[in-house]
C-alpha positions in Angstrom: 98.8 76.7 144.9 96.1 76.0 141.9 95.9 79.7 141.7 99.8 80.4 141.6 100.4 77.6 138.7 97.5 78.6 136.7 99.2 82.4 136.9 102.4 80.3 136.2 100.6 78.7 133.0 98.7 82.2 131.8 102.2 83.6 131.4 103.7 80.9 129.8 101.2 80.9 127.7 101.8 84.3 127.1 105.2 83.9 126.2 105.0 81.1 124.0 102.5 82.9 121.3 104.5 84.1 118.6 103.0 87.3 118.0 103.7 88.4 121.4 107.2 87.2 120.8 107.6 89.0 117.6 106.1 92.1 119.0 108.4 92.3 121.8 111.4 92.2 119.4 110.2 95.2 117.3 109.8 97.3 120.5 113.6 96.7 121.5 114.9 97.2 117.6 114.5 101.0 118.3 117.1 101.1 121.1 120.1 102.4 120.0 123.1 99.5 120.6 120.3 97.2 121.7 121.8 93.7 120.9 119.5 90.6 121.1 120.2 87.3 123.1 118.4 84.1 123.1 116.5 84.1 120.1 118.0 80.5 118.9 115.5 79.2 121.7 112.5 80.5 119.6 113.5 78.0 117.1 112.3 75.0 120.3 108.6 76.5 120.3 105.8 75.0 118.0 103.5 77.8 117.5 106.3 79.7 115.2 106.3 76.7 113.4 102.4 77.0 113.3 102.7 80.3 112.4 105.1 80.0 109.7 103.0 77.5 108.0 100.2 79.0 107.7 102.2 81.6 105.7 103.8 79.0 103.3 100.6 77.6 103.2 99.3 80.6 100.9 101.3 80.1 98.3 101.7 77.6 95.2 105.4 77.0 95.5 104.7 75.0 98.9 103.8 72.1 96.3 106.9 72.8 94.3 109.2 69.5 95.4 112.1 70.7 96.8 115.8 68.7 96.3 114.6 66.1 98.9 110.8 65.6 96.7 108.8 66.3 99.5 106.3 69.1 99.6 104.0 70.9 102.1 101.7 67.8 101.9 101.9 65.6 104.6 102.3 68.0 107.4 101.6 67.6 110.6 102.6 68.3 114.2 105.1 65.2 114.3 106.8 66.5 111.4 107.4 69.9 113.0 108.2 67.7 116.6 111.0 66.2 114.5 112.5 69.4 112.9 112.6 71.2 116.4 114.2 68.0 117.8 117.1 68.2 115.2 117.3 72.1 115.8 117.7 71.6 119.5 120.3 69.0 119.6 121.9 70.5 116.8 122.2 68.3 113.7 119.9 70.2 111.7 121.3 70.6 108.1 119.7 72.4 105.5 119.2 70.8 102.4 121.0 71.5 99.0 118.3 73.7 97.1 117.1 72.6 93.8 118.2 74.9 91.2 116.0 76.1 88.3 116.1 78.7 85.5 113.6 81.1 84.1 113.7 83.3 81.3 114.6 87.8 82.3 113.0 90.7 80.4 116.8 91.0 78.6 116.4 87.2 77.3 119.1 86.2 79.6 118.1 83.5 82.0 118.1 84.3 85.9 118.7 81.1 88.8 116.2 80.1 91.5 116.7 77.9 94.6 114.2 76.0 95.6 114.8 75.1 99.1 112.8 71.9 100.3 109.5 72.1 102.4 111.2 71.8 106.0 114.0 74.5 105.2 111.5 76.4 103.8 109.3 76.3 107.6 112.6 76.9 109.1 113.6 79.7 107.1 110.4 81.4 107.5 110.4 81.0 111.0 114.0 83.0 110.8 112.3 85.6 108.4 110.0 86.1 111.1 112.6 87.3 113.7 114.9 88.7 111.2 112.0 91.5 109.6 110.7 92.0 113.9 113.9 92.8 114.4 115.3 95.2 111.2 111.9 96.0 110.0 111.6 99.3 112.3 115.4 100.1 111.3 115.4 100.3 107.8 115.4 103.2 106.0 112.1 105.2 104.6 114.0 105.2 101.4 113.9 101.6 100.8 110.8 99.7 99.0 111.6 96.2 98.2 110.6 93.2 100.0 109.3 95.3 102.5 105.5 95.1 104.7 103.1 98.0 103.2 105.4 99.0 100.6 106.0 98.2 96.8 106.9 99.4 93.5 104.5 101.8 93.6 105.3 103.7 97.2 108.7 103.6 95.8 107.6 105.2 92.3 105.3 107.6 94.4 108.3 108.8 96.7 110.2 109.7 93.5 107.2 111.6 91.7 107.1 113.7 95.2 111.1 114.0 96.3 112.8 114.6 92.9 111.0 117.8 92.4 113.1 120.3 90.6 116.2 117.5 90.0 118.7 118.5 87.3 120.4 115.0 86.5 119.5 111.6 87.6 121.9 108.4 88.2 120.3 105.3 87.4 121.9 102.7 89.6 122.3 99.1 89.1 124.6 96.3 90.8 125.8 93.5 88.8 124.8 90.3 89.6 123.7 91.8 93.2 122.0 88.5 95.3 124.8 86.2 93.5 127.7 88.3 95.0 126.6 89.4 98.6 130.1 88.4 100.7 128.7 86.0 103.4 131.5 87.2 106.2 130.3 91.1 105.6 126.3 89.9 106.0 127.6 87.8 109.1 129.2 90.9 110.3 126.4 93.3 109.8 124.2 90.7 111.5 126.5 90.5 114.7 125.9 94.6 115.2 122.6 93.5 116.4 122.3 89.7 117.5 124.5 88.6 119.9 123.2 84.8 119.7 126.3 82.6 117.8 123.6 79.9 118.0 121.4 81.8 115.8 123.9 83.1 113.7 124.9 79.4 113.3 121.9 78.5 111.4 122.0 81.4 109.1 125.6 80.4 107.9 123.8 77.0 106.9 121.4 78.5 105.2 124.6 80.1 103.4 126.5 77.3 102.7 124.1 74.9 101.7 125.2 74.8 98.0 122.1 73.9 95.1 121.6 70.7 93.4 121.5 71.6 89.5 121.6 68.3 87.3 121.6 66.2 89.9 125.2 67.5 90.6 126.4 69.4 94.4 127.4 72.8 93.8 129.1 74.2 96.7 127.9 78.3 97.6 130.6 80.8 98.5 128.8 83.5 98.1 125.3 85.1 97.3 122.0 84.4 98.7 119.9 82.3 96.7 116.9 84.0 94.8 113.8 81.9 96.0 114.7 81.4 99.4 112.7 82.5 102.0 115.8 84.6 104.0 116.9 86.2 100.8 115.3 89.1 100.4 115.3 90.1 104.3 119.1 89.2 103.9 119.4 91.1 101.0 117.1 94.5 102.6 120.1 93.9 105.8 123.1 93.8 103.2 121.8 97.0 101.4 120.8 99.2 104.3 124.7 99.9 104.7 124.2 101.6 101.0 120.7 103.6 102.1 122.7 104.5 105.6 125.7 105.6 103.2 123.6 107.8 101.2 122.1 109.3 103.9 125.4 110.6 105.6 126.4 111.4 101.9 123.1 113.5 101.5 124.0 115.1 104.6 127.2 116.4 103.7 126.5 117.5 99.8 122.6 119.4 100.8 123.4 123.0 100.3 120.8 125.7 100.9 121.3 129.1 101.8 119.0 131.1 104.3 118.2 132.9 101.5 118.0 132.7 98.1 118.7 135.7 95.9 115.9 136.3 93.0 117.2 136.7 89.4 117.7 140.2 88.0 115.9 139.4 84.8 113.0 138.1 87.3 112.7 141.2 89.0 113.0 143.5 86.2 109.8 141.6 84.8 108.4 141.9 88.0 108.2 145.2 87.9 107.1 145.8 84.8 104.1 143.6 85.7 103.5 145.5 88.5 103.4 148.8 86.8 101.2 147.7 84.1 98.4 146.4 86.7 98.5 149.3 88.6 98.0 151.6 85.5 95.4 148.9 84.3 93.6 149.1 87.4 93.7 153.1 87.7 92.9 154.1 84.2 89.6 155.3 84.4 88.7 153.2 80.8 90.9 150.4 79.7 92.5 150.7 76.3 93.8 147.9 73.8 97.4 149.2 74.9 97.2 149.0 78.3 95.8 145.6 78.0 98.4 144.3 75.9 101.1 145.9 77.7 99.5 144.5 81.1 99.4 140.4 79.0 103.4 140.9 77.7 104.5 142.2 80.9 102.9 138.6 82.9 104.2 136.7 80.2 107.4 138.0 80.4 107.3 137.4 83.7 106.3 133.9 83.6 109.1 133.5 81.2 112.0 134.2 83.9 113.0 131.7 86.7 112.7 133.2 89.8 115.8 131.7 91.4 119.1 130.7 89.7 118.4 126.9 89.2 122.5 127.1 89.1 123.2 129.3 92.0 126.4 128.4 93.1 125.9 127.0 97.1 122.6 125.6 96.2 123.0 121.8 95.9 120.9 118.3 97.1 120.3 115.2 96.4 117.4 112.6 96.7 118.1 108.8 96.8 115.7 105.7 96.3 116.1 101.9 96.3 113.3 98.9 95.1 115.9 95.5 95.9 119.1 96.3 93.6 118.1 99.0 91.6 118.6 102.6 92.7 118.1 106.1 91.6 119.6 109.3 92.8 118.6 112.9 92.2 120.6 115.4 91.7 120.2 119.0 92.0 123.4 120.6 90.6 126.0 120.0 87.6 126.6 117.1 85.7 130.1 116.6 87.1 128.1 116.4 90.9 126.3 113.8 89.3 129.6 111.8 88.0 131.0 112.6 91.4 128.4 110.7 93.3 128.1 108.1 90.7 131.8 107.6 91.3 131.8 108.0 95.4 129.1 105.1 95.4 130.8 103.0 93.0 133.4 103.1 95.1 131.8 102.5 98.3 129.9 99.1 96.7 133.5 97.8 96.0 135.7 98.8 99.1 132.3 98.5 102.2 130.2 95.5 100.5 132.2 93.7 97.3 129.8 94.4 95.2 130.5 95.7 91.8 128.4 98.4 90.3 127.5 97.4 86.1 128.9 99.9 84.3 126.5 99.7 80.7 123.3 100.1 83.1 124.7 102.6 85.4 124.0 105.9 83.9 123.4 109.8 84.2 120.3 111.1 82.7 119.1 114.8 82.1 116.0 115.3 83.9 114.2 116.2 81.5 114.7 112.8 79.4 112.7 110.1 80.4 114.5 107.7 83.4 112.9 103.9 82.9 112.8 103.0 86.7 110.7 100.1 87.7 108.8 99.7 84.5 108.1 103.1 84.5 109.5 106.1 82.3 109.7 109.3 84.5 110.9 112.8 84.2 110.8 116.5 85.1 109.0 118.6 83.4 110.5 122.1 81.7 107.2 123.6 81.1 106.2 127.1 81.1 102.8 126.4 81.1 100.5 128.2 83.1 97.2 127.7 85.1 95.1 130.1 87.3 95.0 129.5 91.2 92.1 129.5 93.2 93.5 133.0 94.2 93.5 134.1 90.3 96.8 134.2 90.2 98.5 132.6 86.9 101.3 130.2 88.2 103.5 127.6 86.2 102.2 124.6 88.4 104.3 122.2 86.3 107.6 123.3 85.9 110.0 121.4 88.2 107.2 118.5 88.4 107.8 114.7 88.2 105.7 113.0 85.7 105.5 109.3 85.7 104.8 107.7 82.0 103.7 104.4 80.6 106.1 103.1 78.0 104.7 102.0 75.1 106.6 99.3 74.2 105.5 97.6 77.4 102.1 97.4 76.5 102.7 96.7 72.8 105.3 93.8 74.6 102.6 92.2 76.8 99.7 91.9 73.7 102.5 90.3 71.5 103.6 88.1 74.4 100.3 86.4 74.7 99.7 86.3 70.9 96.8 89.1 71.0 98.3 90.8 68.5 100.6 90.9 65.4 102.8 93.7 64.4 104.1 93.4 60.4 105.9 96.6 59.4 106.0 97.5 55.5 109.2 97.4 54.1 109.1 100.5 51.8 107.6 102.9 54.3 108.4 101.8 57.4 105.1 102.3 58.4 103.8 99.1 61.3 100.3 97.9 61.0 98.9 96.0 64.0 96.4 93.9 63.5 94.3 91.8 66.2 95.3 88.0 66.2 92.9 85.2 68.2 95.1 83.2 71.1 94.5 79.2 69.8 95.9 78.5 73.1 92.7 79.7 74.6 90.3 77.8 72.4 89.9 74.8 74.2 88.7 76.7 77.2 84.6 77.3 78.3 83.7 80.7 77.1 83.7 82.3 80.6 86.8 81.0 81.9 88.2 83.1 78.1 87.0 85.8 79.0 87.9 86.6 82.5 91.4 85.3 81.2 91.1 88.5 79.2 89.4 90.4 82.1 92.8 89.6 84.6 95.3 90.1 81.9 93.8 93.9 81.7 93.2 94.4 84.9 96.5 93.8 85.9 98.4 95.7 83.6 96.0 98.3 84.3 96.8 98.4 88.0 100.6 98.2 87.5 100.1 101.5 85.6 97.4 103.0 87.1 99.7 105.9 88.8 100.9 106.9 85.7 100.0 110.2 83.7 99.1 108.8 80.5 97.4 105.3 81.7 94.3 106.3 78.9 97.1 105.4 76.2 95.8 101.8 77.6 92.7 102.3 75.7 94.6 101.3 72.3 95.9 98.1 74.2 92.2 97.2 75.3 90.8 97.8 71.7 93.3 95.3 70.3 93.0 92.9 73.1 89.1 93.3 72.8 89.1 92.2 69.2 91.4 89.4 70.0 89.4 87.9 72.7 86.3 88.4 70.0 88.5 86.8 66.9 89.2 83.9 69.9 85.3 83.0 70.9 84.8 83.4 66.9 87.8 80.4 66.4 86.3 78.7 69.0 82.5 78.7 67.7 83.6 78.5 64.2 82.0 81.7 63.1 82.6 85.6 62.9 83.1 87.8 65.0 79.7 90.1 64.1 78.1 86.6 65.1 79.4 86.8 68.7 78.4 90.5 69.2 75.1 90.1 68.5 74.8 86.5 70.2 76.5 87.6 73.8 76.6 91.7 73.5 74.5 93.3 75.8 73.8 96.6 76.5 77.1 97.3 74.3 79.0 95.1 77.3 79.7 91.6 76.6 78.3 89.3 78.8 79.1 85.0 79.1 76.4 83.0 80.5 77.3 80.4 82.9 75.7 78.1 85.2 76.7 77.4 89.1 75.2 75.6 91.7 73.3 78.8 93.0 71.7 79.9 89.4 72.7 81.0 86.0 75.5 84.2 86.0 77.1 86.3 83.7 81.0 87.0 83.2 81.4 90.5 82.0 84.3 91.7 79.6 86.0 94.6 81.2 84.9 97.7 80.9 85.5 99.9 83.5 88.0 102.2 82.0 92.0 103.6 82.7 91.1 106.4 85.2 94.2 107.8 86.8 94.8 107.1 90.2 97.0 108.7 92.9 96.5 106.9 95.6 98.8 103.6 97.2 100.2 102.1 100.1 101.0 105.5 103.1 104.9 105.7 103.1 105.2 105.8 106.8 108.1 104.8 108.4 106.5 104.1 112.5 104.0 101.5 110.9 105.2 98.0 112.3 104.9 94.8 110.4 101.3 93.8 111.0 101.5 89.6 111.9 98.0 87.8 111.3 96.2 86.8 114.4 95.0 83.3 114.5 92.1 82.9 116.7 89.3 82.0 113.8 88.6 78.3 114.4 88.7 78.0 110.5 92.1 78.9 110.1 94.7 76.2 108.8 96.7 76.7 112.9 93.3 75.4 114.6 92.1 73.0 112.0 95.6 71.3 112.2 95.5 71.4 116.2 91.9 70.5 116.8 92.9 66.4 116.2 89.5 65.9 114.4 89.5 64.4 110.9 87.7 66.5 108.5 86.5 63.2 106.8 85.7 60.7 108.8 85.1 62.7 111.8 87.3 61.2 114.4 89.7 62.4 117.1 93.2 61.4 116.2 96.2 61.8 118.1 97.6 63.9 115.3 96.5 65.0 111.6 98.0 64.8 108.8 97.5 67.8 106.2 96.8 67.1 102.7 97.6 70.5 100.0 96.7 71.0 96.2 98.5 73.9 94.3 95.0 74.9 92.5 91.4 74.6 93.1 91.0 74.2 89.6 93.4 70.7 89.6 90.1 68.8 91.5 87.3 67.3 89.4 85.3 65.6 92.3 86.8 62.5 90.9 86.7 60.7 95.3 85.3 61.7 98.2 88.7 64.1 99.3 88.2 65.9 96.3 84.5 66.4 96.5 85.1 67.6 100.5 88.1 70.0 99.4 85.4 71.5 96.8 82.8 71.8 99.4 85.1 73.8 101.7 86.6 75.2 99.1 89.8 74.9 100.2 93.1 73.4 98.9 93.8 72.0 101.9 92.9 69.0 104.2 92.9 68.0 107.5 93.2 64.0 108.3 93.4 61.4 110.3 96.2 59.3 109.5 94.1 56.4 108.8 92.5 58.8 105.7 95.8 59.9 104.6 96.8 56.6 103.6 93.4 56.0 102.1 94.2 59.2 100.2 97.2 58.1 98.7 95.7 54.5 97.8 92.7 55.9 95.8 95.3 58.1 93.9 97.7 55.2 93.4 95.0 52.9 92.2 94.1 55.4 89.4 
C-alpha cells in the first residue's frame, strides 16, 4: 500500500511541475486539428505561480505600482493561495491598468498599461501556456517577441532571402496593438483551445479598461502595450497575415525548369572562349591577344546571364518583426502595387486592421529600405573578384547589404549631449564639435566612464551585423572627447591634464577601490569589427523554460520557510524586492544583507517584514 501511494505521489508530483506541463503542450501543438482541454485547471497549481514569479522577478517594472499601488514586494505563498482561490471559484477580476505615456522616435507619444503585480503573475502564468502552445506553430518568418529570435535573425533572414529582389514593399499597420478586434483574436484562439474557462479569463484581460487620470476608460479593442499577454496575443493575431503570405507566395512563385541564357550573354561567351583558347595555344603571347583575351571577359562580365525580366519568372520573399513587415519582390513594379494592394485588403476584410498609407511604400531595390533601424539594399555591382578556382565572378551583384544610417548615430551622441552640431549659415557646411554631459558630473569617475563604455557598446552591438559598422569609429572619437571634456568639467582642469594623469598605455584607465583590492575601469577600446553571426533561425527549437532546482534560486528561497535574517523557520515568507542594487547604501541591517548577497531580493519572516517597513517609516 506504502509503495502504491508513494508511486501515486511520484506521479503527481510529476504532473504538477510546470515544466513538465509546459512541455507536454508543445508536443501536442504539432498535431494537426489538435484542440486543447483543461488547461483553466493549470491556473489551481502553485508551482506556475512559482514559476512565473521568478520571471517577473527579473525585471525592474515588477516595482512599477500598478493601478492598485502594490508591487512585487510583499510576495509570498499566501498571496498566490489567495489569487488561485479567486481563480478557482471564479471572481477573479483583472484590475484597470494604469496608463502611462512615453515619448516615439517620430515625437509622437505611444500608451503603456501597467497592469498591477497580481494580474501581472496571472498573465504570465497565461503567457506561459499561450507561447507552449503556438510557439512551435508560428511561422519561421516571424521575429518579434519570439524565444531565440530578434531584430537581428529577422535582419539576417532578409540579407540571405531577398537575394536578387527587384522592388521592396515596406509594410506598416496603423495603430496595430490599439486596433486588434477582440471577437477575431477570440476566434483565432477557439481554432485551438477548446476550454471556455480559459478563454474566459483572456476576455478579462480584454476588457479590463486603463485608469488614465484617475478616470475608468472602458477597452473595446486593442491589447494593451505593457502587458504581459500582448505581444503573444499580438504574434497569434498576426500569424493569420504570415499564413496569408505564405499561400500568396505559393500562388505568385514562378520558376521555369529552365531558364533560357541571354543572347548578348552567349555571344560574349564565346568570344571569351575563343580568345582563351587562342591565348592558351599561341606558342608566344602577344599584346593583342592579351587584350583581346581582357575585353572579351569584360564584356562578358558586363552581360546578365539570365533575363532578370523574363516573363514567367516571378517570387516573392516576406518578413515580419511585431507590426512592421517587408516583402520582396522579384518582378515589375505593378506586381509589387499588386501585392501591396491584395494585403491591404486582406488586413481590412480578415483582421480590421488598416494598413497606413504615408509609411506603406514601394522601394527600388537598389535604394536603401530603413527596416528595423537598419538601411538595406541590393547591390547592382559589376564588380568582380577571383574564386578560389581562378575564375573572375561578380560575387556581389544581386547581394543584400545591410547599412548603418548615419543619422542614427549622429541622433544618439546629440541625445545624450555628447556632441553639438552648428551648421554655417553661408556654406552650409556642419561643424561638430565635442560637448562635456553636466549631467554626468556629479558622478565617481569610474561609474563616468563605464557610462560611456555601455552607451558604445550597445550601439555597437545593435549594429554590429552591418557592412559599414567602422563608420562607428567617428561616433567613438566624438564620444571619446566628450567623456574627456566631462572628467575635465568635473576635475576643473583640461583635458591634456586627464590624459596624462589616467592614460595608460594609450588606454584610459579609472582607478577604483573595492573590497577585494584596488581595480581599474577601462575606456572602450576594442574596436567595430564586423560580425556575422546571431541567434540560428531554426524553426524545430522549442522554447527553452528555466529549470529550478539550484537551492539559491528565488522558487527555493521563497519555499524553504527560513528567514534570511534572523534565521528562523516560519510558516511562510514574505519577499522583500528593490528595482536597483545601486538604490541601497547599507543604511540597516536589510540593506547591508541584500549587499552581501547581492541580490535585490529578500526572503523574511513575517516578523522581519514588519520590522522592515518600521525602520523605513521611522527615517
Amino acid at each position: 500500500m506504502n509503495q502504491f501511494q508513494n508511486r501515486k505521489d511520484g506521479v503527481r508530483d510529476t504532473m504538477r511541475n510546470p515544466i513538465h506541463v509546459l512541455k507536454s503542450l508543445e508536443e501536442k501543438a504539432s498535431v494537426r486539428n489538435y484542440k486543447y482541454e483543461r488547461l483553466y485547471r493549470n491556473l489551481y497549481n502553485p508551482e506556475f505561480y512559482l514559476l512565473a514569479y521568478a520571471n517577473i522577478a527579473k525585471s525592474q517594472g515588477s516595482m512599477t505600482q500598478g493601478a492598485d499601488g502594490q508591487t512585487l514586494d510583499n510576495m509570498s505563498l499566501p498571496r498566490i493561495n489567495r489569487i488561485i482561490e479567486s481563480i478557482r471559484n471564479r471572481t477573479y477580476q483583472p484590475k484597470p491598468a494604469k496608463r502611462k505615456y512615453i515619448p516615439k522616435k517620430n515625437g509622437k507619444m505611444r500608451p503603456l498599461g501597467i497592469t498591477s503585480t497580481n494580474d501581472k503573475l496571472v498573465q504570465e502564468v497565461v503567457r506561459m501556456m499561450l507561447e507552449a502552445i503556438y510557439e512551435p506553430t508560428f511561422s519561421d518568418y516571424s521575429h518579434g517577441f519570439r524565444p531565440k529570435r530578434s531584430c537581428h535573425t529577422a535582419l539576417l533572414q532578409v540579407k540571405r532571402m531577398f537575394t536578387g529582389v527587384t522592388w521592396v514593399v515596406e509594410g506598416d499597420i496603423h495603430a496595430c496593438f490599439d486596433n486588434f478586434d477582440h471577437h477575431v483574436l477570440v476566434e483565432l484562439l477557439r481554432k485551438r483551445i477548446a476550454d471556455e474557462a480559459f478563454i474566459s479569463l483572456i476576455w478579462k484581460f480584454l476588457k479590463a479598461g486603463y485608469m488614465e487620470q484617475w478616470e475608468y476608460n472602458c477597452t473595446y479593442s486593442g491589447v494593451p502595450q505593457g502587458s504581459g499577454i500582448s505581444p503573444i496575443c499580438a504574434n497569434i493575431y498576426l500569424s493569420e497575415l504570415d499564413e496569408f503570405m505564405r499561400e500568396y507566395k505559393e500562388k505568385y512563385d514562378c520558376e521555369p525548369e529552365r531558364r533560357k541564357t541571354t543572347k548578348e550573354y552567349e555571344r560574349a561567351s564565346r568570344r571569351y572562349r575563343k580568345a582563351r583558347k587562342a591565348l592558351a595555344d599561341a606558342e608566344k603571347s602577344t599584346p593583342e591577344l592579351i587584350r583581346e583575351f581582357k575585353d572579351s571577359r569584360m564584356e562578358k562580365m558586363n552581360q546578365h546571364y539570365y533575363n532578370p525580366f523574363e516573363e514567367g519568372y516571378k517570387k516573392i520573399q516576406y518578413n515580419r518583426y511585431a507590426d512592421d513587415f517587408v516583402i520582396g519582390v522579384i518582378g515589375s513594379k505593378r506586381d509589387a502595387e499588386k501585392i501591396k494592394e491584395d494585403v491591404r485588403i486582406f488586413l481590412k476584410e480578415r483582421l480590421h486592421l488598416e494598413m497606413s498609407e504615408e509609411k506603406t511604400e514601394i522601394t527600388h531595390a537598389s535604394k536603401p529600405v530603413r527596416y528595423l533601424g537598419y538601411d538595406f539594399k541590393v547591390m547592382r555591382s559589376k564588380s568582380m573578384k577571383r574564386c578560389k578556382n581562378g575564375d573572375m565572378k561578380r560575387v556581389w551583384n544581386g547581394k543584400v547589404f545591410l547599412y548603418v544610417p548615419k543619422e542614427k548615430w549622429i541622433k544618439k551622441a546629440m541625445e545624450r549631449g555628447a556632441i553639438q552640431v552648428k551648421r554655417n549659415k553661408g556654406t552650409g557646411k556642419e561643424t561638430w564639435r565635442p560637448m562635456p554631459r553636466k549631467d554626468l558630473m556629479n558622478r565617481t569617475d569610474a561609474d563616468i566612464v563605464s557610462t560611456f563604455n555601455s552607451e558604445i557598446r550597445g550601439l555597437y552591438n545593435f549594429y554590429r551585423i552591418a557592412e559599414n559598422v567602422g563608420v562607428l569609429h567617428k561616433y567613438y572619437y566624438m564620444v571619446r572627447y566628450s567623456m574627456l571634456k566631462t572628467l575635465a568639467g568635473k576635475h576643473r582642469t583640461k583635458v591634456s591634464a586627464i590624459k596624462k594623469r589616467f592614460m595608460v598605455d594609450k588606454v584610459l584607465r579609472i582607478p577604483y577601490d573595492t573590497t577585494k583590492g584596488r581595480k581599474y575601469c577601462e575606456f572602450y577600446h576594442d574596436g567595430f569589427k564586423k560580425h556575422s553571426d546571431g541567434y540560428d533561425n531554426v524553426s524545430d527549437v522549442m522554447p527553452n523554460y528555466k529549470k529550478y532546482d539550484s537551492r539559491h534560486t528565488i522558487i527555493n528561497r521563497i519555499k524553504a520557510g527560513k528567514c534570511e535574517i534572523c534565521g528562523e523557520q516560519a510558516e511562510y515568507l514574505c519577499m522583500h524586492h528593490v528595482r536597483t542594487l545601486k538604490s541601497l547604501k547599507g543604511r540597516d541591517i536589510f540593506e547591508k544583507k541584500m549587499l552581501e548577497m547581492r541580490r535585490k531580493s529578500l526572503a523574511l519572516c513575517p516578523d522581519c517584514f514588519e520590522l522592515l517597513h518600521e525602520t523605513r517609516e521611522s527615517r
